[in-house]
Rosetta silent file (secondary structure, phi, psi, omega in degrees, C-alpha in Angstrom):
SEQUENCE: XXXXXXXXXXXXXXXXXXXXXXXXXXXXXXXXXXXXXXXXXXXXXXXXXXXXXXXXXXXXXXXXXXXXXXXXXXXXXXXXXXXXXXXXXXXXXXXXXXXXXXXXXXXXXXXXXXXXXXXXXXXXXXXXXXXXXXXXXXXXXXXXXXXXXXXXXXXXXXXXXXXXXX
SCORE:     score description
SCORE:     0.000 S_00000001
   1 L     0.000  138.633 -178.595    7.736  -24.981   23.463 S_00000001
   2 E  -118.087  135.389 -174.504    5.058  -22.434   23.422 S_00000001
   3 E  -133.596  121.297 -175.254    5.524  -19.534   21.411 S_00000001
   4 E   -45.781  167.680  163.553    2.832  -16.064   21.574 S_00000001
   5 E  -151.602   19.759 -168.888    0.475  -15.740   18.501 S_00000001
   6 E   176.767  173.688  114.236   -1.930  -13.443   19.447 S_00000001
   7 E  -105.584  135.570 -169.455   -3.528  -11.021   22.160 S_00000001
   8 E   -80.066  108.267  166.564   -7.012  -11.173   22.891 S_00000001
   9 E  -110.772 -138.220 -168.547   -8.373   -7.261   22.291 S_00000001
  10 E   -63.331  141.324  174.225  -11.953   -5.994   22.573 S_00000001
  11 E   -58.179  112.925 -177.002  -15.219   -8.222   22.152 S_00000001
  12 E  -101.982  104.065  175.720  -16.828   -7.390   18.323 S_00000001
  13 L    99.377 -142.579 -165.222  -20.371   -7.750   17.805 S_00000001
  14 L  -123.977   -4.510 -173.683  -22.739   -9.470   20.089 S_00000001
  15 L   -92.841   12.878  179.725  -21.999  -12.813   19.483 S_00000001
  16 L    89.102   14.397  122.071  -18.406  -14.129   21.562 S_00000001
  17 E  -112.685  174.732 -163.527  -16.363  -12.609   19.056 S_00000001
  18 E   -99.075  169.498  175.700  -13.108  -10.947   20.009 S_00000001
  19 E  -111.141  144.140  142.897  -10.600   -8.776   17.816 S_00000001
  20 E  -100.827  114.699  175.680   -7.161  -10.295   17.913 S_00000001
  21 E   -80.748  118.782 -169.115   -3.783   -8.672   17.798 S_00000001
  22 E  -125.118  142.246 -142.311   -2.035  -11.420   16.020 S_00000001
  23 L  -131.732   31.223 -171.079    1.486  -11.738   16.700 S_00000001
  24 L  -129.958  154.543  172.895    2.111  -14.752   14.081 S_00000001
  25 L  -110.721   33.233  168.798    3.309  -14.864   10.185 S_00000001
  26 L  -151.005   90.327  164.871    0.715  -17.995   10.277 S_00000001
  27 H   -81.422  -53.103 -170.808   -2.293  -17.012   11.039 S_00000001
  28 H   -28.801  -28.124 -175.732   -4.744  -19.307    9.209 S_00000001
  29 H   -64.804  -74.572 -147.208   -2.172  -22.309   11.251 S_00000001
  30 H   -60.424  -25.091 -154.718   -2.420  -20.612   14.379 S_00000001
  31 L  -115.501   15.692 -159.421   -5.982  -19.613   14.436 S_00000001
  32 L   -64.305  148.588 -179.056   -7.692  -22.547   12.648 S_00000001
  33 L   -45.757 -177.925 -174.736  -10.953  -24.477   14.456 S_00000001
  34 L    50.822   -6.702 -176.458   -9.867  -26.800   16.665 S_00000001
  35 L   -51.667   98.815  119.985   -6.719  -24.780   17.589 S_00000001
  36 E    -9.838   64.818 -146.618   -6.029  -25.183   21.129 S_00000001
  37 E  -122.923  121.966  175.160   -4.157  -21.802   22.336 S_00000001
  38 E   -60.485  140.766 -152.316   -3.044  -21.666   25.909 S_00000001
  39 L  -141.623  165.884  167.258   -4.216  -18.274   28.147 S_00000001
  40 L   -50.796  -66.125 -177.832   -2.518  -17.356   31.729 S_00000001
  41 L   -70.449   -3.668  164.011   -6.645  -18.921   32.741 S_00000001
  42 L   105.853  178.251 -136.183   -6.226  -22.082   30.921 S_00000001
  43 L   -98.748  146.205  168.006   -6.810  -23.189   27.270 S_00000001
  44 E  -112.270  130.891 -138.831   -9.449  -21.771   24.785 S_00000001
  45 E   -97.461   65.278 -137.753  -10.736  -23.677   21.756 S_00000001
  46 E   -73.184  105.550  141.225  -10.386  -21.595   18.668 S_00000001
  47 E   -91.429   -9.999  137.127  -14.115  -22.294   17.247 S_00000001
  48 E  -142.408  172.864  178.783  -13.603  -19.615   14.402 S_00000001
  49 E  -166.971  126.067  179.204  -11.578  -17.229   12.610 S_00000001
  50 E  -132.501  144.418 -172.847  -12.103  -14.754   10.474 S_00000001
  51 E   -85.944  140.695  157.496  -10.595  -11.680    8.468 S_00000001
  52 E  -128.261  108.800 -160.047  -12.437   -8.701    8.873 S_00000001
  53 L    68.410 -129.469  174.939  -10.316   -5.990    7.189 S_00000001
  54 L  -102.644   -3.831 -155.762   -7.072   -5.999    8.368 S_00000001
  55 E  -103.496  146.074 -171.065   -8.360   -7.094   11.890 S_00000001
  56 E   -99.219   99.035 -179.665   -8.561  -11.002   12.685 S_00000001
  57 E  -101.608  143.099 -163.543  -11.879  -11.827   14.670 S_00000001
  58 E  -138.883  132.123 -168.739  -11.844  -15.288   16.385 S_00000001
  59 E   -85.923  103.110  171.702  -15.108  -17.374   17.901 S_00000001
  60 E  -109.556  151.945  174.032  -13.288  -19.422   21.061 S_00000001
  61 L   -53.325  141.775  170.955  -15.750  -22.536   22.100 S_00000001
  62 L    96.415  -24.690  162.899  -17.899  -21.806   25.074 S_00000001
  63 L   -73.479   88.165 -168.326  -17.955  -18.238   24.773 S_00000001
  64 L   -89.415  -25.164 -169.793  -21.211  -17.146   23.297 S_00000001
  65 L  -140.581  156.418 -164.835  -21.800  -13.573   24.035 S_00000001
  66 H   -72.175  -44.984  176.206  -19.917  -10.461   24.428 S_00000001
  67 H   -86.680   29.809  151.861  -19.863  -10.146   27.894 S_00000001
  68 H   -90.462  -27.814  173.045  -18.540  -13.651   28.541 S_00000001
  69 H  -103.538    5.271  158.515  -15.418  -12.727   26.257 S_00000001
  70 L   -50.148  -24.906 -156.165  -15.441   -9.325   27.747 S_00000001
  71 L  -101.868  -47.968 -167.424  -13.198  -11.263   31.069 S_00000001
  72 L   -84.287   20.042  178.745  -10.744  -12.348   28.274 S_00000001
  73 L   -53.961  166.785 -145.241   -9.577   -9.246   26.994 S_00000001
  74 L     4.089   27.579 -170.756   -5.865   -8.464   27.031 S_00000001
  75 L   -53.000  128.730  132.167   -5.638  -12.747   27.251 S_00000001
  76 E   -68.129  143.354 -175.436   -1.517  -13.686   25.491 S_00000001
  77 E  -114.356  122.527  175.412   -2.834  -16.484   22.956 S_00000001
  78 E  -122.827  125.185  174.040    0.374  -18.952   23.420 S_00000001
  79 E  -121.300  131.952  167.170    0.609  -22.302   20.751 S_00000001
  80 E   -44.912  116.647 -162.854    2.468  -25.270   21.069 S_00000001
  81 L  -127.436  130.678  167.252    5.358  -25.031   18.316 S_00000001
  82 L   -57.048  130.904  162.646    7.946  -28.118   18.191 S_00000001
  83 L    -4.203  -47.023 -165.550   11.422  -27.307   19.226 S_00000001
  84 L  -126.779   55.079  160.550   12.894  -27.882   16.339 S_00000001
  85 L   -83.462  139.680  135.969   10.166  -25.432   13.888 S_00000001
  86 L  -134.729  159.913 -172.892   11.194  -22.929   12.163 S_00000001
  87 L   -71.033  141.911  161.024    9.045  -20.432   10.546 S_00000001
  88 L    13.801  -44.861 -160.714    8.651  -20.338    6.886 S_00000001
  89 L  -106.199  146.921 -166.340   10.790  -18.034    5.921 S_00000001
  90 L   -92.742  -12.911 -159.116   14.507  -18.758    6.394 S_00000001
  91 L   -90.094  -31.731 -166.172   15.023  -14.635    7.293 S_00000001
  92 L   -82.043  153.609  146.264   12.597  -15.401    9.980 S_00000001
  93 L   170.588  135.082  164.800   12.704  -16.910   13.472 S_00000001
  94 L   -14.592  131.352  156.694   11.243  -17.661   16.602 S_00000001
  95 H   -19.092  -94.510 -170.194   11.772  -15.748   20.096 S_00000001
  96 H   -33.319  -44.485  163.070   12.799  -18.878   21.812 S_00000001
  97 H   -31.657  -58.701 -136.017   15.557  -19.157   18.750 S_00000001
  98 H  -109.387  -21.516  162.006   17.473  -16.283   18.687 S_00000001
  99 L   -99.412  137.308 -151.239   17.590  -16.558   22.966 S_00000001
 100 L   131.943  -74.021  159.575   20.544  -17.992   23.999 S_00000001
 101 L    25.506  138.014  136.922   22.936  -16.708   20.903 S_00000001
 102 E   -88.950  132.104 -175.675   26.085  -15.799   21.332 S_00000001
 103 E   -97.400  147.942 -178.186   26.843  -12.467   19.618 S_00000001
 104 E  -137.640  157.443  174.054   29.870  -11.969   17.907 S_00000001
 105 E   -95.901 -171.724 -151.033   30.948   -9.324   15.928 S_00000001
 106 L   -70.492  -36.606  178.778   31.466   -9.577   11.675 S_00000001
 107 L   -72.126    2.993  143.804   35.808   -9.658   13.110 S_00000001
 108 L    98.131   24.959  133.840   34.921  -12.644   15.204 S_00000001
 109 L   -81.586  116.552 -156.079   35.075  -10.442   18.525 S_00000001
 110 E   -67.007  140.005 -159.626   32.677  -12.259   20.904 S_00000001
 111 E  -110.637  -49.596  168.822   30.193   -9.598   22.562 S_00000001
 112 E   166.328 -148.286 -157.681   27.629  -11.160   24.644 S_00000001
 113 L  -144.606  113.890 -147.354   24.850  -13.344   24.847 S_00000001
 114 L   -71.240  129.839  175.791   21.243  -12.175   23.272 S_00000001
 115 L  -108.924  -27.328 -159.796   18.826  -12.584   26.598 S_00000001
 116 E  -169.414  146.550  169.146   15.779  -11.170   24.994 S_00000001
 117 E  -126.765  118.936 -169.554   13.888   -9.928   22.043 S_00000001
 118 E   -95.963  133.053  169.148   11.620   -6.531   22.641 S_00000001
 119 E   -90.722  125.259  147.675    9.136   -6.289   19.922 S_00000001
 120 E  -105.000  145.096 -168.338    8.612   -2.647   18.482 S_00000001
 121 L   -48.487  -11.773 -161.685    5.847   -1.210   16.436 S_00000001
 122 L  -122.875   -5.232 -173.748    8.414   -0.241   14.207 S_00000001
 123 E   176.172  166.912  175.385   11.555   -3.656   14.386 S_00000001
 124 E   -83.830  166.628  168.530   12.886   -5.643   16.738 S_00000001
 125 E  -165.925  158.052 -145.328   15.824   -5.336   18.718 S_00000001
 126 E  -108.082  147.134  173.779   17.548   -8.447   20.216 S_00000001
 127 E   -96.901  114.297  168.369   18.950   -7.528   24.364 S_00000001
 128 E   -93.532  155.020  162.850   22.764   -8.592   24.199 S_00000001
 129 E  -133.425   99.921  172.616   24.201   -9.073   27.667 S_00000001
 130 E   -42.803 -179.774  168.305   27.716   -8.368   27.702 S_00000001
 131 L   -74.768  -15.799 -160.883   30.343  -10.255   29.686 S_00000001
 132 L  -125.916    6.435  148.705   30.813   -7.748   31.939 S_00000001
 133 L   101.246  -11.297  168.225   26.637   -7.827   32.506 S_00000001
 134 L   -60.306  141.600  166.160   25.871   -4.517   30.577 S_00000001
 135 E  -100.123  144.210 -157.170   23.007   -4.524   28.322 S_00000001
 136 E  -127.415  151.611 -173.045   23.199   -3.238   24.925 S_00000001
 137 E   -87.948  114.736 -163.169   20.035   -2.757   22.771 S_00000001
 138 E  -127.010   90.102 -177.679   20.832   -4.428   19.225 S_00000001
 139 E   -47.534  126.260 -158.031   18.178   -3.286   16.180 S_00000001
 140 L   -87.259   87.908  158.171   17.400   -6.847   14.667 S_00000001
 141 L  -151.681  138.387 -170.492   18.039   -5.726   11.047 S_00000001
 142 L   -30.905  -32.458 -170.346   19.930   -7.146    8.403 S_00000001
 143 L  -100.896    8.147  175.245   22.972   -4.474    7.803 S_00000001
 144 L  -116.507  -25.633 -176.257   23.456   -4.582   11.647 S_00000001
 145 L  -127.331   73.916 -160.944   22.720   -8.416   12.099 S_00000001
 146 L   -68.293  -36.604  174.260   23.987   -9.766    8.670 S_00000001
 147 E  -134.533  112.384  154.231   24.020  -13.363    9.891 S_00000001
 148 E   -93.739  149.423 -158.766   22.032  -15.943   12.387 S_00000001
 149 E  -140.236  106.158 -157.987   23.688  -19.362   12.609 S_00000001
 150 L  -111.128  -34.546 -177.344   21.184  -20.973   14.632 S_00000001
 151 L   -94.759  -14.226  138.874   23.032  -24.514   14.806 S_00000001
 152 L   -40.824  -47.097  162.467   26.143  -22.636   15.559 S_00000001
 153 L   103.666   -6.367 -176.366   24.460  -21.349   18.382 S_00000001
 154 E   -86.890  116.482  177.765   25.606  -17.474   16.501 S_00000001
 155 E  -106.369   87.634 -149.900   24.437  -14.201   15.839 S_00000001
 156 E   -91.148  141.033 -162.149   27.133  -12.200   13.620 S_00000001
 157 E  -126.987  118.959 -166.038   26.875   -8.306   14.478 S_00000001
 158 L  -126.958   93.136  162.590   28.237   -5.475   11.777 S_00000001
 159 L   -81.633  147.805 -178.427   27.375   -2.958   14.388 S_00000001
 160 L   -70.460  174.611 -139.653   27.537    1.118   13.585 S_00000001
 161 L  -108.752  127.374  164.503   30.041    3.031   15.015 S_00000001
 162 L    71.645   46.513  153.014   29.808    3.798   19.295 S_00000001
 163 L  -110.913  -22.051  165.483   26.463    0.686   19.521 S_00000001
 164 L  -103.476   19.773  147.941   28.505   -1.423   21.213 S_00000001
 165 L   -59.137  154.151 -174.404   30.257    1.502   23.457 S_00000001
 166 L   -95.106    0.000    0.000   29.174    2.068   26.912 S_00000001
């Protein structure tokens, strides 16, 4: 299973490295030498990584100069994560997790079946696809999504009043 960690943004200094929007709660894992991270163009070599600020800048082997990592700009950084991973945090979890779900609500009426998760700058929000093929937009936060049951196969939903209305 491959799971994103990263986007490849502008080339920083003069020397092959890039700024990375990193799109992991492990970077140090994700980004470490020898790291192997799969591109659309085929795999890059993580040969450093470093904090600068808040911003993550990463060295990949073979790239030496800014306008050779100039072609990999807006690049998805994809890493090989076992199936059966879960991140750190138990509150936490993979895309690739949570699609698939069935949602039900906290009164054990069954809703639809989470297709997608759109990341926003400000939360997440999980895509349910009713039974009857509508899609309803579900903010991935705790007082609206109180429980995932991941070996259940469950997502329990104490939705506000007219979010699951049409």
């Amino acid at each position: 299973m491959q799971v994103v960690v990263g986007r490849i943004g502008r080339p920083h200094g003069v020397r092959g490295e890039v700024v990375v929007d990193v799109r992991t709660d492990e970077p140090d894992k994700r980004f470490a030498p020898g790291a192997v991270l799969s591109t659309e163009a085929g795999p890059l070599e993580v040969e450093s990584a470093r904090w600068h600020g808040s911003r993550m800048l990463v060295r990949f082997r073979g790239y030496a100069d800014r306008t050779a990592v100039e072609e990999l700009r807006g690049a998805l950084l994809r890493a090989d994560v076992p199936e059966d991973e879960r991140p750190p945090d138990p509150d936490e979890f993979y895309d690739h997790q949570l699609v698939g779900l069935r949602a039900r609500t906290v009164d054990g009426r069954d809703v639809g079946e989470v297709t997608e998760v759109v990341h926003l700058p400000m939360q997440e929000l999980l895509v349910v696809r009713a039974d009857a093929g509508r899609e309803i937009f579900v903010p991935f936060v705790r007082s609206i999504v109180p429980d995932v049951d991941l070996d259940a196969g469950v997502i329990v939903l104490d939705p506000p009043e007219g979010l699951l209305e049409p």
